[in-house]
N, C-alpha and C positions, 0 to 999 in steps of 0.2 A: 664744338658748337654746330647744331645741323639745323641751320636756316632755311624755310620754304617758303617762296616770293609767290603770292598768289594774284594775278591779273600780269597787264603786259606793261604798267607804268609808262605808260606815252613813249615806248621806244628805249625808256632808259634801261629795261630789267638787263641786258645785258653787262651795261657800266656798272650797275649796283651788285651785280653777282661777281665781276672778276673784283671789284672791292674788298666785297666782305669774303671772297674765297683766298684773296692777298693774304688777310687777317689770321687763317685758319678755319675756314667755316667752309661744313658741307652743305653745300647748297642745292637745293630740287625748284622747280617752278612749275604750276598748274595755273590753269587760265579763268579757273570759275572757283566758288564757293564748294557748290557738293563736288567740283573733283580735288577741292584740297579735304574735305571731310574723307572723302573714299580713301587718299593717300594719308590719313592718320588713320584712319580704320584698320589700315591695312598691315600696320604694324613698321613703318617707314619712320615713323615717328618725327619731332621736331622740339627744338629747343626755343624755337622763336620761329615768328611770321610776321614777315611783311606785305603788306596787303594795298593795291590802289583805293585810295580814299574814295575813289567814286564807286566802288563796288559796296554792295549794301552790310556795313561791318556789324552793324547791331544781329544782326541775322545769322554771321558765322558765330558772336560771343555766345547767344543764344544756344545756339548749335552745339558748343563746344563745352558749353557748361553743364546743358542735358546730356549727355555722352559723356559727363566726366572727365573732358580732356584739356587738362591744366595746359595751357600754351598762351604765352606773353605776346601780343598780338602791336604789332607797329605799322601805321598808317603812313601812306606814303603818298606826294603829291607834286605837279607841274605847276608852277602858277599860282599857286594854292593859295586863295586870302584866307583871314584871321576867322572868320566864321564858318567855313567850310574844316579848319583844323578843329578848330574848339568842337564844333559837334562828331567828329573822332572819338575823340578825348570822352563825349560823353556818349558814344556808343558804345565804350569798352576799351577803347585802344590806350595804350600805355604812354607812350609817346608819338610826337607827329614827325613826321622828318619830310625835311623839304629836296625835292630834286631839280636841277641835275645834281647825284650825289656827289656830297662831300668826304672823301677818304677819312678823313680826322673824324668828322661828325660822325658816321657809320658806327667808325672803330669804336669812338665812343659808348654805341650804342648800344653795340655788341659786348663790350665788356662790362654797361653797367649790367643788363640782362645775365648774363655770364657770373658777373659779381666774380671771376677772378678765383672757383672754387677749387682749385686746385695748390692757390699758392699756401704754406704754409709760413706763419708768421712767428719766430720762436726765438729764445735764446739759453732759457734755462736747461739745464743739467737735466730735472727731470725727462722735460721735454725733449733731448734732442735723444736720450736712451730710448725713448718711445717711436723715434723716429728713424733712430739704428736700426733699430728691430721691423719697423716698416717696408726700409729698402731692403733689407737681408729679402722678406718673403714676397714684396711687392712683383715680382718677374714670374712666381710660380703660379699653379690655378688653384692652387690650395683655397680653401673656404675662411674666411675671418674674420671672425667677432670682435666689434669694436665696442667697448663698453666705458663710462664716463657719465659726468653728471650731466643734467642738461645743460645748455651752453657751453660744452666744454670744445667743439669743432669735432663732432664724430662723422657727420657726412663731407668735412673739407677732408678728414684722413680718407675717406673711402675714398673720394674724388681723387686724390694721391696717391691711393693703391693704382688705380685705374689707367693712372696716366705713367706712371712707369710701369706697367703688365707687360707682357706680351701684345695685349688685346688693346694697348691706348688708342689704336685707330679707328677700332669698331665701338659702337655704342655705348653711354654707360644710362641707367636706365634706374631711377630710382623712387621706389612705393614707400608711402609712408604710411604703415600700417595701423597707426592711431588714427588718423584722420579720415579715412574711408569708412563708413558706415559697416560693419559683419558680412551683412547680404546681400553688399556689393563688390566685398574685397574679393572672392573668389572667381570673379569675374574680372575684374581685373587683373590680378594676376595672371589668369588662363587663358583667358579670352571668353567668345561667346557666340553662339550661330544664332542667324535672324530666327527671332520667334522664340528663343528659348527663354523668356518671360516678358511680365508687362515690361515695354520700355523699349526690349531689344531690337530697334528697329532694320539693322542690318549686320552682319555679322561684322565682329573689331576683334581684330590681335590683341593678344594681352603682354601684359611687359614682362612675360618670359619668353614668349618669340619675338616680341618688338628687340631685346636684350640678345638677339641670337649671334652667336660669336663673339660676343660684347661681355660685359657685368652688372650685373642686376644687386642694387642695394635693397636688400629690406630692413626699411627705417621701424625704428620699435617694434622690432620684430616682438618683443614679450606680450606686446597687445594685441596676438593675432587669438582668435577662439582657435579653443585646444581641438575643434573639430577640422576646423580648418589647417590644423596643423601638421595632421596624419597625411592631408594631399598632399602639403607643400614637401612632405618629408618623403612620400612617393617619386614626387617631381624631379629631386635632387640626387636620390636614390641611383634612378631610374635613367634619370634623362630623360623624359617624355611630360608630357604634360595629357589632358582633355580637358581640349575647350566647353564651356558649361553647355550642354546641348548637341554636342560634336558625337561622331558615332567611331570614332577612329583616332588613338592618339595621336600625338605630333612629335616626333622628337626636337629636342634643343640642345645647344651647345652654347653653356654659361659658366662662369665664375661667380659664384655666391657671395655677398659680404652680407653682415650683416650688425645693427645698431642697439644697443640697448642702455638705458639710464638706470636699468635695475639691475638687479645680482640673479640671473638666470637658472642656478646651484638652487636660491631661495622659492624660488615659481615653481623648479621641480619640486622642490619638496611638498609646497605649498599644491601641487599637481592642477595649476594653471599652466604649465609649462613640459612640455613632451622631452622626458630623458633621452632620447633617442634619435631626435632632433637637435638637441642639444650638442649628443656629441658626431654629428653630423657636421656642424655648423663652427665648431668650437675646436678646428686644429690648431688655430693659433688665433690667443686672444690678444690685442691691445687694449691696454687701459690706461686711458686718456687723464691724467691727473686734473682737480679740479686746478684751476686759477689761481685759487688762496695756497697753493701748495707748491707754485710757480713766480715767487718773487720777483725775477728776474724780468720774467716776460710781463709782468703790471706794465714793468716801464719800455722795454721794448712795441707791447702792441699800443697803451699811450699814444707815445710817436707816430706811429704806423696812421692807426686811426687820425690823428688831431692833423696828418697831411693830406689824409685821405680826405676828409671832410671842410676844410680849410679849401682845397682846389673846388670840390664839387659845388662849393657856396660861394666861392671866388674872393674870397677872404683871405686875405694875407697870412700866414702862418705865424702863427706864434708859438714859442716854447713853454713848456709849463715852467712856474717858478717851485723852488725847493716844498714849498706849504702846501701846495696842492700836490705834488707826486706823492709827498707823505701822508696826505688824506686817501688818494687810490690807494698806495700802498697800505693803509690799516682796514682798507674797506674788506670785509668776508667775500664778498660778490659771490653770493649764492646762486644768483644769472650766467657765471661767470665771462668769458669771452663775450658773451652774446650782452650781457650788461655793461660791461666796460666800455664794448664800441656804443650802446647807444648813448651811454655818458659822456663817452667821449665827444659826441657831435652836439649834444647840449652843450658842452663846455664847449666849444670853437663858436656854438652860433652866440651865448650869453656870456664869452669874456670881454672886459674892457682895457685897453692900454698896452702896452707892447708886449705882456704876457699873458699867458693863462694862470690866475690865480685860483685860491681856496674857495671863492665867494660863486665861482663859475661850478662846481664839482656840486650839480644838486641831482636829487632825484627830478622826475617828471613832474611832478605838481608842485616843486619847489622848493620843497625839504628836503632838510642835511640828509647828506648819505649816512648812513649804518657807520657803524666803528666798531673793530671785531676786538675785544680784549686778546691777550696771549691764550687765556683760557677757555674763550668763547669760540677762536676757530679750531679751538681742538675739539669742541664737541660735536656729538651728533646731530645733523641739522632738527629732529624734530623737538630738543629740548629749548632751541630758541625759539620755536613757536607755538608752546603748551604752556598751559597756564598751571600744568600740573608739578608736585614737587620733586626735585632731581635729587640725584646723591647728594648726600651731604647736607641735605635739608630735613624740614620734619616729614621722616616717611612715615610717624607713625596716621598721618593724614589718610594713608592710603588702608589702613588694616581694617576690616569690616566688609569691602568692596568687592565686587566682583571684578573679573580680569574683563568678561564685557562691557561693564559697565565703566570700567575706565578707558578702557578703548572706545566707547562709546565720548565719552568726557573729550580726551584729546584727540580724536576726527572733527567733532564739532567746534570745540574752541581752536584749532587750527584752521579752519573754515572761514570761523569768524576774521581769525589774522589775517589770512589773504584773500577779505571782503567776496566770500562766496565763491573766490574761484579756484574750480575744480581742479585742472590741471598743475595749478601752482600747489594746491593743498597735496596732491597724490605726490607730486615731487617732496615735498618734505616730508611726508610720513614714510617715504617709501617704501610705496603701492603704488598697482598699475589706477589708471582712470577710472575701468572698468570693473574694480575692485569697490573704489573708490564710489560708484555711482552705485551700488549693489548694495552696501554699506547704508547709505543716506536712502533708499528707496525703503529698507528695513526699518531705517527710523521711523520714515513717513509716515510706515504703516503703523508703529505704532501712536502715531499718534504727536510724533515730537517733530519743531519746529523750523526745518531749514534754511538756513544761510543763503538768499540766493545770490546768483551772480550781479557782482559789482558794488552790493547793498553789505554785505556781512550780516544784515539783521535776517533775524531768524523768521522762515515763512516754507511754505510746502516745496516740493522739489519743483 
């Protein structure tokens, strides 16, 4: 955790620095706004900020949001009444924390921020081979592809390479290359000198020197453009980076991991995906078994979560009873991990009586969970959400057809299934987003009706 205390906190920054360095956290402190902007520019980076409520916080979130610079931002105060925290809160600030500080309360605050990414939560067979094989290579620099469905904890494995490396001391730094807009990822990653386009107001480290002696994740690596793929394969290559607008490389020194939900073998072929990079990135893969293929650990992470969420809502813990473990237990959890725990804190906040029962296990709007037959989790996730006919059914439905125009049929009624949204629909068909959104602009154009987001009903992109 590398924490940066921004102002002087009325004398306390001292107390709240040996605090949270007690805890494990590398701490820095700057005394103004642009000199903590200068110190993220610079490629010093931070994992959290704490900041005096009296310094103007709207203005760093501001700041930080045009720059791109994801940092969980905690308001801190002397004295502080209830209206002076609250409008924190709605400057941008995540939490308020009062001082003189509190050890406990800190710790706290640092590990909800933290979220604990390094622990892994397990017990099944599958899992714990996946996790042999983790510490076997986790101490070399070797490069390692982490591949699994979504939900299945591929950046808490990186997190876990990271921290038994050689390099757990130094930085672990991680891009999420779906979510960065094309035009700006390569900036990101490389950095970028003042002036080298609209926006770039002063020159910023990119998190391949921010990552320098450290580990650098690239999350969904398969959704990076295949133009951009040729730098990053230079980068790696090489060891040097150029920053966008820079007249002279840089060298770096990293450890590669990298993430993906898709089968990276299929993108090459598909030549969305650089062979070459490929086996660059891919001396040793892990694959992360879905959830449904991990019995064991239903009931292990269960537990885990229903104590996890039980304390943070101050709610007495309860065990599940037999009827509800066997409802997790039939569930497919297509979300996996990543659905279970949020199940899991619906069920601790909507049980009643000294257990958790079946009546507690709903979805978000309140409906029954899924229930996977023996035959249902064997199939491939995109025939439980087409409306098209599977083996075993009348194929002669399909003879006449063309192969796009069925792949046209089942993108769209998948669409419809997960009420317009994109990202849930590209995980079931699997394809990438940007596959996926390339796809539906083609309809467009012809003329046919898309699904938009949160609606399922059919309307323009």
């Amino acid at each position: 955790m590398r924490l940066l205390i921004i102002g002087a906190l009325d004398g306390q920054i001292g107390a709240a620095s040996q605090i949270a360095m007690s805890r494990g956290a590398k701490v820095s402190q700057v005394n103004d706004i642009e000199a903590a902007l200068i110190s993220l520019r610079s490629g010093k980076g931070a994992d959290m900020a704490m900041i005096d409520v009296n310094l103007p916080i709207r203005q760093l979130v501001e700041s930080l949001t045009n720059e791109r610079i994801n940092l969980p931002i905690i308001a801190c105060g002397v004295n502080t009444d209830a209206t002076t925290a609250a409008n924190a809160i709605r400057a941008g600030a995540k939490e308020f924390l009062p001082l003189p500080p509190d050890p406990e309360l800190i710790a706290a605050v640092l590990e909800a921020v933290a979220e604990d990414n390094t622990k892994l939560i397990f017990s099944d067979p599958a899992m714990k081979e996946v996790v042999s094989l983790a510490d076997q290579i986790a101490p070399s620099s070797a490069s390692v592809l982490i591949n699994g469905e979504t939900g299945t904890g591929k950046e808490v494995m990186a997190s876990y390479l990271h921290s038994k490396s050689a390099r757990a001391d130094k930085a672990f730094v991680c891009v999420n290359c779906a979510a960065i807009p094309e035009n700006l990822l390569e900036s990101e990653l490389f950095g970028h000198e003042k002036g080298a386009f609209t926006g770039a107001i002063a020159r910023r480290i990119g998190k391949f020197e921010e990552a320098n002696g450290g580990t650098l994740l690239l999350d969904e690596i398969s959704e990076m453009d295949i133009q951009l793929q040729s730098k990053l394969l230079r980068a790696i290559q090489e060891r040097v980076i150029d920053r966008v607008g820079g007249s002279k490389p840089v060298p770096v020194d990293i450890r590669i991991l990298a993430t993906s939900n898709r089968d990276l073998a299929e993108a090459v072929r598909d030549k969305s995906f650089r062979e070459d990079l490929l086996f660059r990135l891919n001396v040793v893969t892990l694959k992360i078994p879905p959830l449904r293929e991990r019995p064991s650990d239903i009931v292990t992470l269960s537990g885990h979560f229903a104590k996890k969420y039980s304390e943070m809502n101050s709610i007495p813990l309860r065990d599940l009873d037999p009827a509800a473990m066997d409802k997790l237990k039939r569930n497919p959890w297509r979300g996996n991990v990543r659905e279970l725990e949020n199940t899991m804190h619906r069920a601790v906040l909507l049980a009643q009586g000294d257990t958790i029962g079946p009546d507690a296990i709903l979805m978000p709007d309140g409906s029954a969970v899924p229930e996977a037959t023996h035959s249902t989790a064997a199939l491939p996730v995109q025939n439980t959400a087409s409306n098209h006919p599977t083996e075993g059914a009348d194929s002669n439905a399909m003879v006449g057809r063309t192969v796009a125009d069925v792949e046209k049929h089942l993108i769209l009624n998948t669409l419809d299934h997960c009420l317009g949204n994109r990202t849930h629909a590209a995980n079931i068909l699997g394809i990438s987003i940007r596959t996926l959104r390339n796809k539906l602009k083609l309809y467009s154009g012809e003329g046919v009706q898309i699904p938009s987001p949160g609606s399922g009903h059919r309307s323009a992109i």
